[in-house]
C-alpha positions in Angstrom: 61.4 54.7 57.3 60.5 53.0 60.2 59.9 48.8 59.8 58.5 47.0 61.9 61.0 44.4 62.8 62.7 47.4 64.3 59.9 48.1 66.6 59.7 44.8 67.8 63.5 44.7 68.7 63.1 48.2 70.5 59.9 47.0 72.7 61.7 44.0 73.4 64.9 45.9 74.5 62.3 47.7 76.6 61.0 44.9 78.3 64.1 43.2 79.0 66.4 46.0 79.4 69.5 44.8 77.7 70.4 43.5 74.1 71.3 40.3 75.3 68.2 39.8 77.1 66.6 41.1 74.1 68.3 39.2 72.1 67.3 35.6 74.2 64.0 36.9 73.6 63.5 37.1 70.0 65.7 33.8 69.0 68.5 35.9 67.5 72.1 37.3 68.5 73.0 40.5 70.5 75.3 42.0 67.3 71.9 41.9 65.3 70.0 43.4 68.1 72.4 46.0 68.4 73.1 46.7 64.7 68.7 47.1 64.3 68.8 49.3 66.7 71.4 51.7 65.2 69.4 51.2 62.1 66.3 52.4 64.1 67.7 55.4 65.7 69.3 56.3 62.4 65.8 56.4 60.6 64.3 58.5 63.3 67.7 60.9 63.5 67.6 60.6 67.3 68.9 58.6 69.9 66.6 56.0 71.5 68.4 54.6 74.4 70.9 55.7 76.5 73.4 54.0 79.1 74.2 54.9 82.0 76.6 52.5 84.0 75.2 49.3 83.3 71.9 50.4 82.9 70.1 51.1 79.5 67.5 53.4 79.9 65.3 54.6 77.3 65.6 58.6 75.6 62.7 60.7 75.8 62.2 59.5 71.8 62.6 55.9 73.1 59.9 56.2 75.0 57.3 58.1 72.7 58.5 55.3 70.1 57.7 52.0 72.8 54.0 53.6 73.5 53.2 54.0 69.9 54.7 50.3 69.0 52.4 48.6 70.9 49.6 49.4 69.1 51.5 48.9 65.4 52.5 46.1 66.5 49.0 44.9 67.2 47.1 46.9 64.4 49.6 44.7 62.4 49.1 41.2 64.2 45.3 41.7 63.4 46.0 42.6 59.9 47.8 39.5 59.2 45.5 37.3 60.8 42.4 38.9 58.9 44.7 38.7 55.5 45.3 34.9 56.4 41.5 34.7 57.4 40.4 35.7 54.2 43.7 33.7 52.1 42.5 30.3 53.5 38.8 31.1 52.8 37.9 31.5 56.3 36.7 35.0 55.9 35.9 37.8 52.9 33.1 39.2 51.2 32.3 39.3 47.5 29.7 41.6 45.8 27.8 39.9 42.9 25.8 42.1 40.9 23.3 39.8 38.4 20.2 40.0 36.0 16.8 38.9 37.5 16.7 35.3 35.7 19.9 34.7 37.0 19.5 35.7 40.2 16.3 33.3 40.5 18.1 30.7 39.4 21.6 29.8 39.4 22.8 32.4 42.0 20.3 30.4 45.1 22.2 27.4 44.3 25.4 28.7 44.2 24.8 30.7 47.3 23.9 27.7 49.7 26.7 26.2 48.0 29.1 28.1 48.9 28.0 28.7 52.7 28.1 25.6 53.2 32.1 24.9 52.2 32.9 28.4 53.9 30.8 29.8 56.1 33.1 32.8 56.7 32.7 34.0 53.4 29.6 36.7 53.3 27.9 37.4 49.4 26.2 40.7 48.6 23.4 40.6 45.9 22.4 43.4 44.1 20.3 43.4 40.3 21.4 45.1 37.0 21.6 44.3 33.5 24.1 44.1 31.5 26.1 46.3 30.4 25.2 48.7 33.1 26.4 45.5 35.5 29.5 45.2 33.5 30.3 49.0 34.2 29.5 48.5 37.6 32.4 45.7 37.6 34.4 48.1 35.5 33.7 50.8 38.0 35.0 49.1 41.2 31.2 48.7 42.5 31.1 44.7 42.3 33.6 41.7 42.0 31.4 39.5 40.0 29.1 40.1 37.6 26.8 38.0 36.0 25.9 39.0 32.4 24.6 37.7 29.1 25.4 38.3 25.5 23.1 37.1 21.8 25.4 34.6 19.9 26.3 36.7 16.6 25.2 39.9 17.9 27.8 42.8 17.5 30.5 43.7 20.2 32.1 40.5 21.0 35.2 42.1 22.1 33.2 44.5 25.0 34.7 41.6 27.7 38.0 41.7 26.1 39.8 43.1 29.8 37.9 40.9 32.1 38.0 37.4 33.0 35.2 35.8 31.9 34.0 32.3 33.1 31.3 30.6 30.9 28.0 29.1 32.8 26.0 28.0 30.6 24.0 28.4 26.9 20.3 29.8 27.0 18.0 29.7 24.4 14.8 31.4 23.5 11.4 30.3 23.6 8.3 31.7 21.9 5.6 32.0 24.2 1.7 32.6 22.8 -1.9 32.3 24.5 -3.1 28.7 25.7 -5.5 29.2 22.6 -3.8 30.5 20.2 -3.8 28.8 16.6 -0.1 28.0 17.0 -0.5 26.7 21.2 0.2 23.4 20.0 3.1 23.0 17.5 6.4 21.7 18.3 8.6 24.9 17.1 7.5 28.0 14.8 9.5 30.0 12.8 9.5 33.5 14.3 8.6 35.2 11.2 4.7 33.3 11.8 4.2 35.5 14.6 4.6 38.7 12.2 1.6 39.8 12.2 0.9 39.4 16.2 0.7 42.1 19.2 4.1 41.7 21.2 4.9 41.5 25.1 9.1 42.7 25.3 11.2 42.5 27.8 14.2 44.1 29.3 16.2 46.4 26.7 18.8 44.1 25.8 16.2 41.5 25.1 14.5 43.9 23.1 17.0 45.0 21.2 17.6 41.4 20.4 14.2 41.3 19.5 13.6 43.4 17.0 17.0 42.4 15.6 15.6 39.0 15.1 12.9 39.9 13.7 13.7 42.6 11.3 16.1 39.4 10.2 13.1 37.4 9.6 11.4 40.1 7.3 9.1 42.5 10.1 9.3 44.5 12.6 7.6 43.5 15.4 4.3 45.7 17.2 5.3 46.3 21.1 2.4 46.8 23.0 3.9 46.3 26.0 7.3 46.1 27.5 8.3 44.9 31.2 11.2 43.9 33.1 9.3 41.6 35.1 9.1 38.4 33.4 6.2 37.3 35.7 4.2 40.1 34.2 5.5 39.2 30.8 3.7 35.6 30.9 1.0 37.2 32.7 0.1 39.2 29.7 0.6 36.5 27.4 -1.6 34.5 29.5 -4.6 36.8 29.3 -4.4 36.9 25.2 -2.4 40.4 24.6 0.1 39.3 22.7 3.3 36.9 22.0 6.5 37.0 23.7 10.1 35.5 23.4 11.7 34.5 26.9 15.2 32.9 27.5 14.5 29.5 28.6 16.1 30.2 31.9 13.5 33.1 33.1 10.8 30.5 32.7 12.5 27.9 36.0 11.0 30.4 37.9 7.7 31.8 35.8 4.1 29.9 36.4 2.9 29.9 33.2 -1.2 30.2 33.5 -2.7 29.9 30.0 0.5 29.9 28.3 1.9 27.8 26.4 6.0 27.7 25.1 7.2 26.7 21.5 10.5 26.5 20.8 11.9 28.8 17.9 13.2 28.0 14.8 16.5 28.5 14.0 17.1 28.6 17.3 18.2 31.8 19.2 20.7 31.6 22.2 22.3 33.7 24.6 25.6 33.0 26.4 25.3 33.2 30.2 28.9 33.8 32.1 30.1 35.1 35.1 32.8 38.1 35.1 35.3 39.5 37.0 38.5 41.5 36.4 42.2 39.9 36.6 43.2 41.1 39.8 40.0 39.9 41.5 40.3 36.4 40.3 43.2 36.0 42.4 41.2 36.5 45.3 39.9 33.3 46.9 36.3 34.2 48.2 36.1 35.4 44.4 37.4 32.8 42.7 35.6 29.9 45.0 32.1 32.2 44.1 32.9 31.6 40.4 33.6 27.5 40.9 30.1 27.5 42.7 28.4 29.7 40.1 29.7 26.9 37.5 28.6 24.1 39.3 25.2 25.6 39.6 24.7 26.2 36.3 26.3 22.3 35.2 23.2 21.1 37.8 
């Protein structure tokens, strides 16, 4: 095998013509120039230099080896500074994959946050839900993904192989028309709103749901069901029907003849950020997931 320490003895020997020369060169003796080079030659079987008086000329080998070191030698040079770029956070890219309410909210922050300490550092956005966004991590198509899981709901151990760093806790609020004979109370079990027409959401939201409120005794009438959580308050807002709505979808909702009443006993979701082992390691990853935190502590 061919290392690259040896190439750069055998270009230098090129340059200077001699070991010793070589040898000046490089900060080292002439013995070790001399033995690298017999380690060279005996990993390409040939001979790469020749002498001839008290010249050293290069083989026909030696010199097809000195043309095609140059450009190792600097295809490696670049690769260590771009390694060293991206070690001290002064390059790298990370691919964050997140749900809509999260991307309206923490991810901005976090974003401008994290420009601003490294500038070098590029972030790619793109939307799922979980899980698909967690197979997406799983599948080597993101480094970060944020996700979201129902305290008590089933499959608590679907993270178990991933680092996962916890942002924050989110709970749900019942929202019902401006006029609505329950507009103005202060929290409402969810079991009052049994007999009402219901707005859903996204299919992990309405999965939790329906698991909610088959708990409470009914199962709920969907009329409608939208990702878009603008549309969601939009509908409760012109009187067809009730929703539920994590608390953090609504920083970025306007709410027009709507009104929010919090739920009792309350329902939360757990918001974190995820990643797998071997990305953590990597700075532009790791300093994503400190700004992700510090967005969602604000």
């Amino acid at each position: 095998m061919i290392e690259a320490r040896h190439l750069r003895v055998l270009r230098a020997v090129a340059t200077t013509g001699s070991f010793s020369a070589a040898a000046r060169e490089l900060g080292c003796t002439q013995p070790a120039v001399s033995q690298q080079m017999k380690a060279l030659e005996g990993s390409v079987g040939t001979p790469l230099l020749v002498r001839t008086g008290r010249e050293m000329r290069m083989t026909q080998a030696g010199e097809v080896l000195v043309r095609h070191a140059a450009g190792v030698l600097a295809g490696l040079t670049a690769a260590e500074e771009e390694v060293a770029a991206i070690a001290g956070l002064r390059a790298g890219r990370v691919r964050l994959v997140s749900f809509p309410s999260g991307s309206s909210t923490l991810v901005p922050a976090a974003l401008a946050a994290l420009r601003d300490a490294h500038p070098g550092t590029r972030v790619s956005l793109e939307e799922a839900e979980p899980p698909r966004s967690v197979e997406m991590l799983r599948e080597g198509d993101c480094d970060i993904a944020l996700a979201f899981r129902y305290e008590g709901a089933a499959g608590a151990e679907e993270w178990h192989d991933l680092v996962v760093r916890p942002l924050l806790t989110d709970r749900l609020v019942g929202l019902v028309p401006e006029r609505h004979r329950l507009a103005h109370a202060k929290s409402l079990a969810i079991g009052e709103l049994a007999e009402e027409p219901w707005i859903a959401g996204c299919p992990r939201c309405r999965g939790q749901l329906i698991e909610v409120c088959e708990t409470a005794g009914f199962t709920p009438r969907i009329d409608f069901a939208t990702d878009d959580y603008p549309a969601v308050a939009g509908l409760v807002g012109a009187g067809l029907g009730v929703a539920v709505l994590p608390q953090l979808a609504l920083e970025s909702v306007r709410l027009r003849g709507v009104r929010t009443v919090a739920l009792e006993p309350a329902v939360r979701r757990e918001i974190v950020a995820l990643t797998l082992p071997d990305l953590a390691q990597v700075p532009a990853v790791g300093a994503t997931l400190d700004q992700l935190a510090r967005a969602a502590g604000r």
